[in-house]
C-alpha positions in Angstrom: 46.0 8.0 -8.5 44.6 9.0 -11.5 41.4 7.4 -13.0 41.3 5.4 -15.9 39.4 5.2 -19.0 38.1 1.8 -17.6 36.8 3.7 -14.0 34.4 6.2 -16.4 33.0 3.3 -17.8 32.4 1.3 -14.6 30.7 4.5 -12.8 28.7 5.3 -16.2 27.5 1.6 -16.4 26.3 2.0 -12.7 24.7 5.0 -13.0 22.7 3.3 -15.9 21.9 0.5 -13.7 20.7 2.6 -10.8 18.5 4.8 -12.9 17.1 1.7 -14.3 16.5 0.0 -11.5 14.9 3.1 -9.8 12.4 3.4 -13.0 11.8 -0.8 -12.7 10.6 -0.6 -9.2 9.8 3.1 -7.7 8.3 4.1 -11.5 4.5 4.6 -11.6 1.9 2.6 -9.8 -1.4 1.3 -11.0 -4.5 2.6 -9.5 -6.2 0.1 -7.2 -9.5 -1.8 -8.3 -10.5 -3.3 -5.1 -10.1 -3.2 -1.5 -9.7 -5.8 1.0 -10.9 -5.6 4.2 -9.3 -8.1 7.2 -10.4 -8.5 10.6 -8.0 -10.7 12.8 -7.1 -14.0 10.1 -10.5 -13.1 8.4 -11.0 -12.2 5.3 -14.2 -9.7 5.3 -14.8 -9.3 2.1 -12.8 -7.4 -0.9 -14.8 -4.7 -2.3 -15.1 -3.0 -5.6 -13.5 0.6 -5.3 -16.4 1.7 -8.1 -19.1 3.4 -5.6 -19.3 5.3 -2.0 -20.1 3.1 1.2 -19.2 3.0 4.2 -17.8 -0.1 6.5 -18.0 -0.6 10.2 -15.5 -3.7 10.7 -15.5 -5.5 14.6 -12.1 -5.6 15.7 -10.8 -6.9 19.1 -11.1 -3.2 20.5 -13.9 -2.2 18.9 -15.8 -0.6 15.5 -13.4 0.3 13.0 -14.8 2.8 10.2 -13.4 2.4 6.5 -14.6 4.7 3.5 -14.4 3.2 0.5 -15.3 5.6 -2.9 -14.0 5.5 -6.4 -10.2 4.1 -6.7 -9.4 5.4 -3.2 -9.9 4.1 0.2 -8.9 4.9 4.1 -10.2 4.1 8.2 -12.3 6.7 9.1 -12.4 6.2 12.8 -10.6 3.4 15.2 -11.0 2.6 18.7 -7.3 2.7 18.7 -5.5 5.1 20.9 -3.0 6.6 18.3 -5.1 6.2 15.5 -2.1 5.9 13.1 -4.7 4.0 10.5 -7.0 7.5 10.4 -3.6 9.3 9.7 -2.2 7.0 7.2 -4.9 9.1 4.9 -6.5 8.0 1.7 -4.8 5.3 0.0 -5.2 5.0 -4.0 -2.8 2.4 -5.7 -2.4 -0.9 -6.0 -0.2 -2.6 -3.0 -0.8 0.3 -0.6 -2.1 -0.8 2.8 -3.1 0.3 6.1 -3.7 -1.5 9.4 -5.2 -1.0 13.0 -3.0 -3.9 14.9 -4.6 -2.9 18.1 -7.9 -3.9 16.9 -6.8 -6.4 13.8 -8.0 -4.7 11.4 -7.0 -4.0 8.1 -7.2 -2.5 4.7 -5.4 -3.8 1.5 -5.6 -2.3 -2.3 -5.5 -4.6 -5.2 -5.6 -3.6 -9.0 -5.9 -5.9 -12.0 -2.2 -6.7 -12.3 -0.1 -9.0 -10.9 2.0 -7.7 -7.3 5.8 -7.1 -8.1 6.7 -7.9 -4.8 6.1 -10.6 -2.3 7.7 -9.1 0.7 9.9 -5.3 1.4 12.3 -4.4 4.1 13.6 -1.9 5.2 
């Protein structure tokens, strides 16, 4: 079957879709402003990411150690046994979070604007 005139248009109108869709949501992030910390349904306290410190949060296992310093932020040291928070690294932008769920703790960026999203799956 050969394609039509009408198929070329169809594929060309998705591919302009797609690519704007991909720009719309996976384009570039906003730097984070402030961090918030969490231990179990507590809020700690959200911090400004404008100056160096250092946080020792309780947790149900334990001390968990965040470092916060200018527009990035990351656990230093959990009582965990994987310690998948340490690894997750420094995050940076606005949305990006990291968690110790052994020890309910956990670290959430926020910038000035408005989140896109309410909820991902995968």
């Amino acid at each position: 079957m050969k394609p039509t005139p009408a198929d070329a248009a169809v594929i060309a109108l998705a591919a302009v879709l797609v690519g704007g869709l991909f720009a719309a949501f996976w384009g570039p992030r906003m730097p984070a402003a402030f961090a918030e910390v969490r231990s179990g349904d507590a809020v700690v306290g959200r911090y400004a990411l404008d100056r160096p410190r250092t946080l020792d949060i309780p947790g149900r296992l334990g001390l968990s150690r965040l470092a916060l310093e200018p527009g990035r932020a990351r656990f230093v040291t959990g009582p965990c046994r994987n310690a998948l928070c340490v690894h997750r690294g420094w995050l940076r932008h606005d949305g990006d979070t990291a968690a110790c769920l052994p020890n309910g703790v956990s670290l959430a960026l926020a910038g000035g604007a408005a989140a896109r999203f309410d909820a991902v799956s995968y």
